[in-house]
C-alpha atoms as an extended CHARMM CRD file, in Angstrom:
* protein
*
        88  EXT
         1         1  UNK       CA            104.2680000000      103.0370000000      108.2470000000  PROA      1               0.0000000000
         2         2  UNK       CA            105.6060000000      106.2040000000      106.7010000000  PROA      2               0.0000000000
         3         3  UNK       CA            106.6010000000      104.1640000000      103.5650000000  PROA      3               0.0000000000
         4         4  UNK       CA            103.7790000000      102.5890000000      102.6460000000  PROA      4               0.0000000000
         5         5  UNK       CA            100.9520000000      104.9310000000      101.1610000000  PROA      5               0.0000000000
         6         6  UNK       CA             98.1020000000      102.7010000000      101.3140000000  PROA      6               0.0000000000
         7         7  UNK       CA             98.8000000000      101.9330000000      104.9410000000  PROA      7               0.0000000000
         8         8  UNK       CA             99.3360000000      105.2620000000      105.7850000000  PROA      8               0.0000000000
         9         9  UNK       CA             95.8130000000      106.3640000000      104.3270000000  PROA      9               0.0000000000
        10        10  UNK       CA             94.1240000000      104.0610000000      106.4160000000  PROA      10              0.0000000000
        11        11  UNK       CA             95.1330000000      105.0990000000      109.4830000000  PROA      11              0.0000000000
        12        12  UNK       CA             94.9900000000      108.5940000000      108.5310000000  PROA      12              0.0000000000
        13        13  UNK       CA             91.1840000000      107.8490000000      107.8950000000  PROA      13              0.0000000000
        14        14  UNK       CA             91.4420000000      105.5110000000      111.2280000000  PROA      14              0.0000000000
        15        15  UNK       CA             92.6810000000      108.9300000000      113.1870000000  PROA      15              0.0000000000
        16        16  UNK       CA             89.7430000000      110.5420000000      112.7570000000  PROA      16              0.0000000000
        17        17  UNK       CA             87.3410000000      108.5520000000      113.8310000000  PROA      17              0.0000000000
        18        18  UNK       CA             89.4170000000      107.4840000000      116.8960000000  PROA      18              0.0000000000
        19        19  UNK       CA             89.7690000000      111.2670000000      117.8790000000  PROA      19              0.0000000000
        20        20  UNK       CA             86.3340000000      112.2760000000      117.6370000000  PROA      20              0.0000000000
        21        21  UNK       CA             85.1750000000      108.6900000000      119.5710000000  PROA      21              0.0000000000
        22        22  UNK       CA             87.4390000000      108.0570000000      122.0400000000  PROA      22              0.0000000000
        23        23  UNK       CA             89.0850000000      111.5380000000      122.2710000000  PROA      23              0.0000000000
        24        24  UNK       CA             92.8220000000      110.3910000000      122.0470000000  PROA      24              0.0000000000
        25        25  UNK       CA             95.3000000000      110.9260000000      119.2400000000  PROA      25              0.0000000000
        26        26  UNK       CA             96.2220000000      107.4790000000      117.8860000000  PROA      26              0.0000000000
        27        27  UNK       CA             99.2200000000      108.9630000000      115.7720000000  PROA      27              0.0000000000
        28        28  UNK       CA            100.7040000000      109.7310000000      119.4000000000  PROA      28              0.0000000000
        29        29  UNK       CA            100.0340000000      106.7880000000      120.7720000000  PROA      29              0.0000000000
        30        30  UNK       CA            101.7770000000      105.1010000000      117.4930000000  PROA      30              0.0000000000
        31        31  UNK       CA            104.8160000000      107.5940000000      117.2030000000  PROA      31              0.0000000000
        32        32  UNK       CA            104.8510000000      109.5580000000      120.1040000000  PROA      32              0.0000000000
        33        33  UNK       CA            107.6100000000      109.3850000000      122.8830000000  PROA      33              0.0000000000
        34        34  UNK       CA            107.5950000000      105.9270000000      124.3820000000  PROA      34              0.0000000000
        35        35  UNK       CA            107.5210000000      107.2170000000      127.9740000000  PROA      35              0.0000000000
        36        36  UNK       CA            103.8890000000      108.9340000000      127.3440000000  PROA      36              0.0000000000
        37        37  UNK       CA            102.4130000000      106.0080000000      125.2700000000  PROA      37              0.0000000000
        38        38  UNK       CA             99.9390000000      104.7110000000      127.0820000000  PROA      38              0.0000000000
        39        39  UNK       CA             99.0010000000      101.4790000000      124.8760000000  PROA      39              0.0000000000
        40        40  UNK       CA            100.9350000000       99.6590000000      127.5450000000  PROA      40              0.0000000000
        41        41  UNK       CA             98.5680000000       99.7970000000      130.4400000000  PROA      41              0.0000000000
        42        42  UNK       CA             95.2700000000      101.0420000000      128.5250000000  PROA      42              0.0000000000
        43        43  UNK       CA             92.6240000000       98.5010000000      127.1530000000  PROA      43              0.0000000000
        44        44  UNK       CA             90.8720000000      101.2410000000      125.7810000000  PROA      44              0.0000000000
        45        45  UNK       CA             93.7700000000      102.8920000000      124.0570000000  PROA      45              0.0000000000
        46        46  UNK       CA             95.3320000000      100.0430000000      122.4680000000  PROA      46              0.0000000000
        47        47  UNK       CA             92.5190000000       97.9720000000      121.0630000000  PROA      47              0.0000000000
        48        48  UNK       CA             91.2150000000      100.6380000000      119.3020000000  PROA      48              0.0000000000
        49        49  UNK       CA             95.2430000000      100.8490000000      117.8330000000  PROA      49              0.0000000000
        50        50  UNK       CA             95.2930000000       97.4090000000      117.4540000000  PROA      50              0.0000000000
        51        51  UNK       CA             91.9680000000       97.3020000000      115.3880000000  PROA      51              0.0000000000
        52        52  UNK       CA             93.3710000000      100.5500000000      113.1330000000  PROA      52              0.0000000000
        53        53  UNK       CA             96.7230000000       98.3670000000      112.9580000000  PROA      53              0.0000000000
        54        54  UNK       CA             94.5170000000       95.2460000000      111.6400000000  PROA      54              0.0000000000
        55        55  UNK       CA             92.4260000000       97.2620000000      109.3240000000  PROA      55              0.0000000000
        56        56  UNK       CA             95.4990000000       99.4890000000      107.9890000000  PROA      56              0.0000000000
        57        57  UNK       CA             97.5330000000       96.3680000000      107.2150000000  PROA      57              0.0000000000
        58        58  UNK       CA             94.8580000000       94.3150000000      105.5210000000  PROA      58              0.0000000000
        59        59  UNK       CA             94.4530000000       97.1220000000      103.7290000000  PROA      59              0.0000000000
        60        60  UNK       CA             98.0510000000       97.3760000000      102.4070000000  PROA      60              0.0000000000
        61        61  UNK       CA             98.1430000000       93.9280000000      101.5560000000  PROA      61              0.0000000000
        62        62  UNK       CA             95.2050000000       93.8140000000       99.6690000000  PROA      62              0.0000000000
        63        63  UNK       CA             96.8200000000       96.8160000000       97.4880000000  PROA      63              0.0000000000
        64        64  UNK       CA             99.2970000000       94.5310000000       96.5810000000  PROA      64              0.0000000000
        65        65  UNK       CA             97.1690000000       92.0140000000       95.5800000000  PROA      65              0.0000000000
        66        66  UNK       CA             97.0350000000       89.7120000000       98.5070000000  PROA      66              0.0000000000
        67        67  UNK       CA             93.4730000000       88.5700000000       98.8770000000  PROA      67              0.0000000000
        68        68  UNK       CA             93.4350000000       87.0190000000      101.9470000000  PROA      68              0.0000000000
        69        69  UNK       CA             91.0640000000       84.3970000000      103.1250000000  PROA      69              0.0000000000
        70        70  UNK       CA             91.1990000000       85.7750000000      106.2850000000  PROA      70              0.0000000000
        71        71  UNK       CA             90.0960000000       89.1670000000      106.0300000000  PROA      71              0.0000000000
        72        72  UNK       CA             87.3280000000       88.4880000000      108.1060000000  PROA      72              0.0000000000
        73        73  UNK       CA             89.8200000000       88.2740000000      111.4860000000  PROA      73              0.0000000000
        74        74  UNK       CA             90.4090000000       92.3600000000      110.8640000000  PROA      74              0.0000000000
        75        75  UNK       CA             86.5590000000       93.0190000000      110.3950000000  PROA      75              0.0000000000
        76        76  UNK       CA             85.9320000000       90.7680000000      113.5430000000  PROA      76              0.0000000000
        77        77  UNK       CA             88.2480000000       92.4770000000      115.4990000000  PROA      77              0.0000000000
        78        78  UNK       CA             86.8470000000       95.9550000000      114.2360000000  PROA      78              0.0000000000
        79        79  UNK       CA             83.3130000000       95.6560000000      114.6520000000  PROA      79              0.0000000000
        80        80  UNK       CA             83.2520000000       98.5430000000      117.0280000000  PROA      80              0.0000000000
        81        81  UNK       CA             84.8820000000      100.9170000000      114.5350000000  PROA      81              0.0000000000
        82        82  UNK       CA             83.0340000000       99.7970000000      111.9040000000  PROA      82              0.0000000000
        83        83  UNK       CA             79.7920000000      100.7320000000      112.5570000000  PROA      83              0.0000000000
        84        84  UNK       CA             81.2570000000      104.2850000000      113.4390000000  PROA      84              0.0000000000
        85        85  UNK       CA             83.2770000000      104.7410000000      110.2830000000  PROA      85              0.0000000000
        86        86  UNK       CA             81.0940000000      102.7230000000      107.6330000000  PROA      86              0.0000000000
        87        87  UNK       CA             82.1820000000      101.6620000000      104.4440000000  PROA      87              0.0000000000
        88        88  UNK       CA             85.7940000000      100.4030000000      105.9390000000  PROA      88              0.0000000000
């Protein structure tokens, strides 16, 4: 994660809008100690993460010049986040 800027970006962008909606930091969740994670046993922690995860990677592979067919599973998944944070 820490290697790839374009990655990186979008879940810096992603953190944002996941603190101010849902009031948890998803950069602890995603590096923080594995004994306080909480995407384990949370629905509402960890498909927010998984939908940042989604977004961030299509994101870095389309930066490389992947253009996949599929983007639409990402958007799918994200339609929550998406309509809070337009323009992803």
């Amino acid at each position: 994660m820490e290697e790839d800027p374009v990655f990186r970006s979008a879940i810096s962008a992603l953190r944002s809008v996941i603190r101010r909606h849902y009031g948890w930091s998803l950069s602890s969740e995603l590096s923080g100690d594995p004994a306080s994670c909480r995407l384990h046993d949370d629905s509402d922690r960890v498909q927010p993460a998984l939908t940042a995860l989604q977004i961030a990677l299509t994101e870095s592979l389309i930066s490389r010049g992947v253009l996949p067919g599929w983007r639409w599973i990402a958007v799918h998944g994200a339609r929550r986040l998406l309509r809070i944070a337009p323009g992803w």
